[in-house]
N, C-alpha and C positions, 0 to 999 in steps of 0.2 A: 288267848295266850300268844306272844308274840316273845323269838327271839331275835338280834341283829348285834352286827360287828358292824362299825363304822368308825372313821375317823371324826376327830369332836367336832370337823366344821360341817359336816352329815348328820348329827344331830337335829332334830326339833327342840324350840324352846318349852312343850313341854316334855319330852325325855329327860333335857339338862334339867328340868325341875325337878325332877322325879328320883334324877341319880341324884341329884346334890342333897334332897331330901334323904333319901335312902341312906346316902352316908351318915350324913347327919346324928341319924337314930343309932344308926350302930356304932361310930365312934365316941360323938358326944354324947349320946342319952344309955347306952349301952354299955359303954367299956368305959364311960367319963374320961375320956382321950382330950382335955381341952387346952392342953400345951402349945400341940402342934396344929398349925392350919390345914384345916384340912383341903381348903381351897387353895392347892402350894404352887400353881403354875404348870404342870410339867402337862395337864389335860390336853391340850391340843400338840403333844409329843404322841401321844398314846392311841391307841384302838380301843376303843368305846365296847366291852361285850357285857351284854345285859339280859336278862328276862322278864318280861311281863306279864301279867295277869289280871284282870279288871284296869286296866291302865294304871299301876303299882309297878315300880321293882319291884323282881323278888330274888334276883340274882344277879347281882355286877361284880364285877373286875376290870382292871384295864393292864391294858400291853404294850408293854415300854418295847421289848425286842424285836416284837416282829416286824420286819421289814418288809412284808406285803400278805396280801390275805392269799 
């Protein structure tokens, strides 16, 4: 189990897989959100906070406000 706050260019390319999957499921396959993109630009504005388990999200968000950790 791993948690971490990072800025998007701190990411690994598989975390970015994992979150983008993870959204995925829960706006598209979940809430059928497919209007809006969910890939909308603002990720590399934001703090990356997530948690993992068997190398899964299993909990993200991200942070437009904060201005430093």
């Amino acid at each position: 189990m791993k948690f971490r706050i990072c800025k998007f260019n701190e990411l690994t390319a598989m975390e970015m897989y994992e979150i983008a999957r993870s959204r995925f499921e829960v706006f598209a396959m979940e809430q059928k959100i497919i209007q809006e993109p969910e890939l909308d630009g603002i990720d590399n504005e934001c703090y990356q906070v997530f948690y993992m388990d068997n190398n899964r999200v299993v909990a993200y968000c991200r942070d437009r406000k904060s201005t430093r950790l």
